[in-house]
C-alpha positions in Angstrom: -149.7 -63.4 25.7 -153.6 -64.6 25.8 -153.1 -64.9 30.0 -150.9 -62.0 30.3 -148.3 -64.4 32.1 -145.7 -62.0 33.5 -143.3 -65.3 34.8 -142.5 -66.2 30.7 -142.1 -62.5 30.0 -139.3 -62.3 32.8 -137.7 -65.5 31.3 -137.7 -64.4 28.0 -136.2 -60.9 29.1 -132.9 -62.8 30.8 -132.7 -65.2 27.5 -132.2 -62.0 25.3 -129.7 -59.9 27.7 -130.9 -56.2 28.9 -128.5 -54.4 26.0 -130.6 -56.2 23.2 -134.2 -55.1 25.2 -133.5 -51.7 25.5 -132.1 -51.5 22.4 -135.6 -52.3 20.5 -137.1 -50.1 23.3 -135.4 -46.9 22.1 -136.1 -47.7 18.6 -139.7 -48.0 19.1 -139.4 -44.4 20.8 -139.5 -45.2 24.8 -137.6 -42.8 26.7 -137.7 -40.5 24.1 -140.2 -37.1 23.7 -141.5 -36.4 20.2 -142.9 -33.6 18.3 -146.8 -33.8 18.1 -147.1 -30.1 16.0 -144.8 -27.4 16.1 -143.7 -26.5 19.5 -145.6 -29.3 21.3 -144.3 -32.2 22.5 -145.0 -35.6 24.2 -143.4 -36.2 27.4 -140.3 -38.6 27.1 -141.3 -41.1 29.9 -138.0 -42.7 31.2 -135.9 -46.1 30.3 -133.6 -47.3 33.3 -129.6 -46.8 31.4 -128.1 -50.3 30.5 -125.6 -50.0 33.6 -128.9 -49.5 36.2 -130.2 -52.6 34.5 -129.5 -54.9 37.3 -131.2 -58.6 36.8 -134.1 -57.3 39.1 -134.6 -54.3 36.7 -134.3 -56.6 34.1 -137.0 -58.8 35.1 -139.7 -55.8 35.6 -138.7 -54.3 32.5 -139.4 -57.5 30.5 -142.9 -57.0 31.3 -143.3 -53.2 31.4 -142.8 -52.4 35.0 -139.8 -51.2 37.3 -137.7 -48.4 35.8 -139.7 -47.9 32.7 -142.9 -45.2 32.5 -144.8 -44.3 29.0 -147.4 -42.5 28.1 -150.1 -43.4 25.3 -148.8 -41.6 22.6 -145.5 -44.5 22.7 -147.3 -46.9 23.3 -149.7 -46.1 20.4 -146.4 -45.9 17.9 -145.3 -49.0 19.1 -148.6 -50.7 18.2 -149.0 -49.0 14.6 -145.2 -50.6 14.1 -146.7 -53.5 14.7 -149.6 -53.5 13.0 -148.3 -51.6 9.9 -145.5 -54.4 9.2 -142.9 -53.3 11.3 -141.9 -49.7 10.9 -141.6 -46.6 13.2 -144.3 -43.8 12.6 -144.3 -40.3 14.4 -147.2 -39.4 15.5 -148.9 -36.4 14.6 -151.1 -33.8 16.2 -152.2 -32.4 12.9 -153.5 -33.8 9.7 -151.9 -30.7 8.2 -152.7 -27.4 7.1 -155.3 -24.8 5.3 -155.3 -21.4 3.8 -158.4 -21.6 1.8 -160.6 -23.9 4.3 -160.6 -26.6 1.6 -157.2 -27.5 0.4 -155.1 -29.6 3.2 -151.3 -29.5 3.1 -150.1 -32.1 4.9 -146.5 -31.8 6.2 -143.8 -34.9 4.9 -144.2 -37.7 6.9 -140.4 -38.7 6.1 -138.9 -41.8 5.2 -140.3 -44.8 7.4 -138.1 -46.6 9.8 -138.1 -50.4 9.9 -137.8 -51.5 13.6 -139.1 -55.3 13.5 -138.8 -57.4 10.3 -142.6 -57.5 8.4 -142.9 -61.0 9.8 -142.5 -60.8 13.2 -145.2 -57.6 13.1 -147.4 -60.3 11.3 -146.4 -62.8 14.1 -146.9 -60.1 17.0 -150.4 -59.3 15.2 -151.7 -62.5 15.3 -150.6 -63.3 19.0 -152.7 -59.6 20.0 -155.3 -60.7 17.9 -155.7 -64.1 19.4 -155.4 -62.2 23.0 -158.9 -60.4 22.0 -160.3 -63.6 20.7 -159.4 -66.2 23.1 -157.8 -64.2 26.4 -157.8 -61.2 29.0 -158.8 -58.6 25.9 -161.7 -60.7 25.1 -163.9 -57.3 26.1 -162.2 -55.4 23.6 -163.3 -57.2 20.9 -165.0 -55.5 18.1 -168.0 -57.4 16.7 -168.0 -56.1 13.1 -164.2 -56.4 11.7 -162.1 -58.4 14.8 -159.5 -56.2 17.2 -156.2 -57.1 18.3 -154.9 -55.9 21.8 -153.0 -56.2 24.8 -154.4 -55.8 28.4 -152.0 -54.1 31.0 -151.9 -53.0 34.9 -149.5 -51.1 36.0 -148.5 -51.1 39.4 -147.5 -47.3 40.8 -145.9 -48.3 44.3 -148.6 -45.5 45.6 -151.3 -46.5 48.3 -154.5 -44.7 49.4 -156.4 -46.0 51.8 -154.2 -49.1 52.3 -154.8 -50.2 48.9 -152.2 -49.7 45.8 -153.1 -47.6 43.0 -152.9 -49.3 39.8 -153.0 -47.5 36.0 -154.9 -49.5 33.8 -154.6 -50.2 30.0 -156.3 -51.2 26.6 -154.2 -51.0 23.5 -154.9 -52.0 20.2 -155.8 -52.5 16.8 -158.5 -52.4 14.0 -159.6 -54.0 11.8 -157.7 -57.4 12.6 -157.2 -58.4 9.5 -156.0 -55.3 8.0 -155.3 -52.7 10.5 -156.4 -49.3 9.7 -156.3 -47.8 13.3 -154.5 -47.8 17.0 -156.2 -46.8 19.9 -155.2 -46.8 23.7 -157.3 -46.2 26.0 -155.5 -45.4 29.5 -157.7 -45.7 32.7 -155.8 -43.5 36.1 -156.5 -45.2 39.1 -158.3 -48.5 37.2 -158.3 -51.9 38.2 -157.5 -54.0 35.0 -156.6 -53.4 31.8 -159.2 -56.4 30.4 -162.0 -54.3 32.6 -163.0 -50.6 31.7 -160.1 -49.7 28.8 -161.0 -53.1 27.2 -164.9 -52.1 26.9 -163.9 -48.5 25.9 -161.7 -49.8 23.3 -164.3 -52.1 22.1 -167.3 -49.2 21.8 -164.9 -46.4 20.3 -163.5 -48.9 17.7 -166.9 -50.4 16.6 -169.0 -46.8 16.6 -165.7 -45.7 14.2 -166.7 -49.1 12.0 -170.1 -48.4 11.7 -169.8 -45.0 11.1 -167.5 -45.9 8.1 -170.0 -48.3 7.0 -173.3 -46.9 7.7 -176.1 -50.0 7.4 -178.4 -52.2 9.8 -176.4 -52.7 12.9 -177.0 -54.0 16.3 -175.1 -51.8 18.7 -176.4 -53.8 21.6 -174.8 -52.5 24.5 
């Protein structure tokens, strides 16, 4: 997890079987659209069907490639499942709703949906934070209360000007002990996830801290 090793990914992946990966993909939402606010929607991305799931596909899904696309909003509900304990959330556009400009009314949030047992969130936690602490993520780490992340590059198959175009990702957590917030930072076009998302990650996460907890601080740079 610290190096980002694709090869023990892809082993791992053929150990568990491609029914039992996709199964705990659709109940962490990929392949799925979901409501943001009323009539507004994320897009659904797409998970290859268990029959297209060929050993090949198997091996690039196990490491977040090949048939499988997301956008931020999954992968930001996947990461506050992990970081909450091990339940489902659904994201929301709104914090709710005002009449008088002072009251909020905050629609139900439902009933939450265990999809990982609390501890192996609390197992998953520690390996994102100790991928901030002692791996690729290391720029994402938040100086004031500790982060947890994971660094990604996505390859697109797509070339300009002989090169391939590669998506770039920082997603994560904060604080690392006791999470309070998810944030992914998706880069079009970027290089490597543990590059420019990382440092955005790092700089929106620790101006959120310090604005929380106003006080002497060195922003540095």
């Amino acid at each position: 997890m610290e190096e980002s090793c694709n090869p023990y990914f892809v082993e791992l992946g053929q150990q568990m079987g491609a029914e039992s990966l996709l199964r705990m993909a659709q109940r962490m939402g990929f392949g799925s659209r979901c409501r943001l606010a009323k009539g507004i929607y994320s897009a659904a991305g797409t998970l290859p069907s268990l029959e297209k799931t060929t050993d090949g596909e198997l091996a690039n899904l196990s490491f977040g490639q090949g048939q499988l696309t997301a956008t931020p909003v999954q992968i930001a509900a996947m990461l506050a499942a992990v970081a909450n304990g091990g339940c489902a959330v659904q994201p929301n556009l709104l914090a709710g709703k005002t009449f008088d400009g002072e009251t909020l009314q905050a629609e139900p949030a439902g009933e939450p949906i265990r999809v990982v047992s609390e501890e192996t969130a609390q197992t998953l936690r520690k390996l994102l934070v100790s991928t901030v602490e002692n791996g690729t993520g290391f720029r994402a780490a938040n100086r004031y209360c500790g982060s947890g992340g994971k660094t990604a590059s996505a390859q697109t198959g797509r070339y300009e000007n002989g090169e391939e175009v590669v998506h770039a990702w920082f997603g994560g957590f904060f604080p690392a002990e006791n999470p309070k917030y998810v944030l992914v930072v998706f880069q079009e076009g970027g290089r490597a996830g543990g590059q420019t998302p990382a440092t955005v990650f790092r700089a929106i996460s620790e101006a959120v801290y310090c604005a929380e907890n106003p006080g002497p601080a060195d922003y540095g740079d």
